[in-house]
SEZATI-63295 format. One record per residue: residue in one letter; x, y, z of N, C-alpha, C in turn. Coordinates in steps of 0.2 Angstrom, whole numbers, plus 5000, padded with zeros to 4 digits. Each point is the difference from the previous one (the first is absolute). Layout:
% residues N
AXYZXYZXYZ;...
% end
This chain:
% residues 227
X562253435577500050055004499650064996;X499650045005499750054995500250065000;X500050044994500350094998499750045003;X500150045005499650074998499950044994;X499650065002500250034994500650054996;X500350015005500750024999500549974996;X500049925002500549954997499650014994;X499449964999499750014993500350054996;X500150055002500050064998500550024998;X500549985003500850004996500249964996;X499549934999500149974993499850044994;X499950045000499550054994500450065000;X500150034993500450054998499450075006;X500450045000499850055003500350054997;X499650075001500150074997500950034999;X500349975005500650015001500649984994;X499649944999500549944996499850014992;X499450024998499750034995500550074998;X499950035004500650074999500749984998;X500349965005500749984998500049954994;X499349964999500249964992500150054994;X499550065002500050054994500550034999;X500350025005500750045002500549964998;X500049925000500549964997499950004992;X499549995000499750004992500350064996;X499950065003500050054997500850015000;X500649995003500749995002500349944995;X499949944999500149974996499950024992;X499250035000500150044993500350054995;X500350055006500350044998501049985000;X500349945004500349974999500349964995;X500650004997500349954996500249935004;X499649944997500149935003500849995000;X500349975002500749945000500049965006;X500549965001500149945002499850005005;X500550065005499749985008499250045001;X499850014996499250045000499749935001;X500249964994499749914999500149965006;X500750015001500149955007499950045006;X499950065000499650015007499249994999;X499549994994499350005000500149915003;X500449944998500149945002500249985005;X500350065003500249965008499350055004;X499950034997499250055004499550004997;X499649945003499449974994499550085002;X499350014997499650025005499549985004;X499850045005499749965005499349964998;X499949945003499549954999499250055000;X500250035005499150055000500050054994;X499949984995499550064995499350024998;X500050044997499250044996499849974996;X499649984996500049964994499650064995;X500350064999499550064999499750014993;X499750004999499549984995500050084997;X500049994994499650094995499350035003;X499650015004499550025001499950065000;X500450045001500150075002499950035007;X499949955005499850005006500950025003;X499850015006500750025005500149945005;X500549995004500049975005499650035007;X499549985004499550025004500249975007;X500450015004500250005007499449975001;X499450045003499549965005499649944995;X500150004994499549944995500749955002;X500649994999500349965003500249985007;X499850045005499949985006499549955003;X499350034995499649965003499849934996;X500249994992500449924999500449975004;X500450065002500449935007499849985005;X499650055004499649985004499649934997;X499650024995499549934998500149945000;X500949994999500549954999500149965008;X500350065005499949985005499449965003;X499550035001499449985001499949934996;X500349994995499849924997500649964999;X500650025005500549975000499849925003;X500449964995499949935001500149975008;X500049975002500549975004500649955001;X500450015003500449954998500850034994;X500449954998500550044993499649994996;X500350064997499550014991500450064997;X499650034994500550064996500150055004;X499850015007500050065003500749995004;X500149945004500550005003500549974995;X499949974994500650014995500450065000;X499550054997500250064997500250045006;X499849995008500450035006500749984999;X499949945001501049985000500350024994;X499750004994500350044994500450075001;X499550045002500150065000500550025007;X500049945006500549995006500850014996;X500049984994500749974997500250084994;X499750035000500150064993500550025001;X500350015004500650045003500849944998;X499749955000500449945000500450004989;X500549995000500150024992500249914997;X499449994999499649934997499750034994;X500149944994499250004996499649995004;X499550014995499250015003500049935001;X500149974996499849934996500449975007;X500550005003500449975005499650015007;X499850065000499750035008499249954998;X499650004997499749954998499949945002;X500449974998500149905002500350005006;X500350075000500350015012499449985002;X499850054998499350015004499349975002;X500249964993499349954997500549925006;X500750014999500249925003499950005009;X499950095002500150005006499349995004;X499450024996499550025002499549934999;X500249954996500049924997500149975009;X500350025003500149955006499350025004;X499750064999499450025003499349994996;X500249944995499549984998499850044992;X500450034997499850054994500149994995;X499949994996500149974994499950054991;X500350004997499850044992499350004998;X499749945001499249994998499750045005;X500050005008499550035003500450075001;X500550024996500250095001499650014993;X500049964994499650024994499350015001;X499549945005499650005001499650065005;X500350025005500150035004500050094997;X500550004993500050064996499250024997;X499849954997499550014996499250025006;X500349985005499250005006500350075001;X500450055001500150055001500050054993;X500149994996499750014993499250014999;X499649935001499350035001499750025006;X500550015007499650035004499850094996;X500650024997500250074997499749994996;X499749974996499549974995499450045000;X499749945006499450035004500150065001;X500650045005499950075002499950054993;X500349974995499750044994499650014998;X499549954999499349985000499650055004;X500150005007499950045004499850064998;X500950024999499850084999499550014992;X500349964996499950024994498950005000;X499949985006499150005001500050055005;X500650035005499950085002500150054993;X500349974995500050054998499450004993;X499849975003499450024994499550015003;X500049985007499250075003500450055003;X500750014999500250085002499750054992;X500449974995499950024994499250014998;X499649985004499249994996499850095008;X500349975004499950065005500350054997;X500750014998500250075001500150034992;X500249924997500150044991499250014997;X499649965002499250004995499750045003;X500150015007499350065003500450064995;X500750005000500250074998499950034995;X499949934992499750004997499550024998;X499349975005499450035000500050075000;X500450025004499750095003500250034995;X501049994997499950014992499650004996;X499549954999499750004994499450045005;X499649985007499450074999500250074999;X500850025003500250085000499950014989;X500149954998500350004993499250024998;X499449965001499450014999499650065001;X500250025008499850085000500250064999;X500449994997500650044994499650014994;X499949944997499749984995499150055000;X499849985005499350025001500150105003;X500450005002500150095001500350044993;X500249964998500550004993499250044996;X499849944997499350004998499750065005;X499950005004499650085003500250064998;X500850005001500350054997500050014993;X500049974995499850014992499350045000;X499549965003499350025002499850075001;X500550025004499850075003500450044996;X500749974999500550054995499550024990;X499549935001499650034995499350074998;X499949965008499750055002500350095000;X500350005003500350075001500150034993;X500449964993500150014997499250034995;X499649985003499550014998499550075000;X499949985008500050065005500650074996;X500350004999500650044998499950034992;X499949964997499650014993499550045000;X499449975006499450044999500250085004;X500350015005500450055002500150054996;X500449984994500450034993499350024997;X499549984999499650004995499450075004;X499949985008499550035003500650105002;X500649994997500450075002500050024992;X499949994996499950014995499450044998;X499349955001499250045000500350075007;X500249975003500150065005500250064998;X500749994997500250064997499550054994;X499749934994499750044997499350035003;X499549985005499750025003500250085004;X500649995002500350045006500150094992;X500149974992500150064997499550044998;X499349934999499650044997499450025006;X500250025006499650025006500550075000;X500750014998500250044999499950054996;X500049954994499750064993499450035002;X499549985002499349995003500050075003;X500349985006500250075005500150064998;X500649994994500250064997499550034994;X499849954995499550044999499250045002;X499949985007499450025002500450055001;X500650025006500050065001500150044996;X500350004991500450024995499250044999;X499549944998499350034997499750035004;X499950005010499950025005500250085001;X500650014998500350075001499850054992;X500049954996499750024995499350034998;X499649985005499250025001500050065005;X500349995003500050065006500550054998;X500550004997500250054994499750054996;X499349944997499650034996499550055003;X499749955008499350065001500550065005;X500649985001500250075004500150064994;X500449984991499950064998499350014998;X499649954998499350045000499750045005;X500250005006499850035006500450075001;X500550004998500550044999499750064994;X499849994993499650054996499650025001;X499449955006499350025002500350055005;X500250005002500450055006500150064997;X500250014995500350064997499750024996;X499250004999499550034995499650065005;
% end
């Protein structure tokens, strides 16, 4: 018989079950173990659907796991196989069996409809590299995402880095300049001042020696007046 993607879907840990393993986890460790803590983890195995969560540093992704399950669907076998194993498996969770018991139920019931250990191991592995391939997949989306998004972004870093670089250099260019300009400034207010004293001096003594000539012909003009 075939799954949809819903059945599929609840053979798979989901966000919910993730939280309450952490919440157990986290419960159990701040507890002290003893007997009935032991004989209730052996009459309450945990459930057959797990995570198999790897150190990546990555997080659990709702929609990247949906759409794995969708792919699964989509390549579901036909016929019994690990898919309709793991349905009747997970039909029994509620049921307080070892795992190991609910198993050879399952495996002894589902035997009459043709299923056998070989073709659910067989069966496993085709759905293993169906998720194989969709790795593959992404992992070639994600190397023209990455040449799209991460290496253009790098190019415009490194031209914004280069025009920087080349304004950089214009500005030392000019800051030289000015510097220059500024010097010659200092130097041309300088002749200026001394220019500016000796047109003074200049000034003063024309009229010093100016007023002094005309001082002279007014008293000579003055005695001739009075003879």
């Amino acid at each position: 018989m075939g799954l949809d993607f819903k059945k599929i879907k609840n053979l798979f840990v989901v966000e919910s079950d993730i939280d309450q393993s952490q919440a157990n986890l986290k419960k159990e460790e701040t507890s002290t173990p003893n007997q009935n803590n032991i004989q209730k983890n052996n009459t309450n195995p945990p459930p057959v659907s797990n995570l198999n969560q790897t150190n990546t540093g990555g997080n659990y992704d709702q929609k990247i796991f949906d759409s794995l399950i969708k792919v699964l669907e989509d390549k579901n076998l036909p016929g019994e196989d690990y898919m309709e194993f793991m349905e009747a498996l997970q039909n029994m969770k509620n049921i307080q069996l070892d795992e190991s018991v609910k198993m050879q139920t399952v495996l002894a019931t589902l035997s009459t409809k043709g299923l056998s250990k070989q073709k659910i191991l067989e069966s496993a592995d085709f759905y293993i590299k169906v998720l194989e391939d969709e790795k593959n997949k992404f992992n070639e989306a994600l190397k023209q995402e990455t040449a799209k998004q991460v290496e253009s972004k790098q190019k415009e870093i490194k031209d914004l880095e280069e025009q920087n670089k080349a304004k950089a250099d214009q500005i030392a260019q000019l800051t030289s300049e000015i510097n220059q300009n500024q010097q010659q400034i200092t130097k041309v207010k300088t002749l200026l001042d001394e220019a500016s004293l000796k047109i003074k001096a200049t000034e003063n003594n024309f009229i010093f020696t100016f007023e002094a000539v005309i001082s002279q012909i007014k008293n000579n003009s003055n005695k001739i007046n009075s003879i």
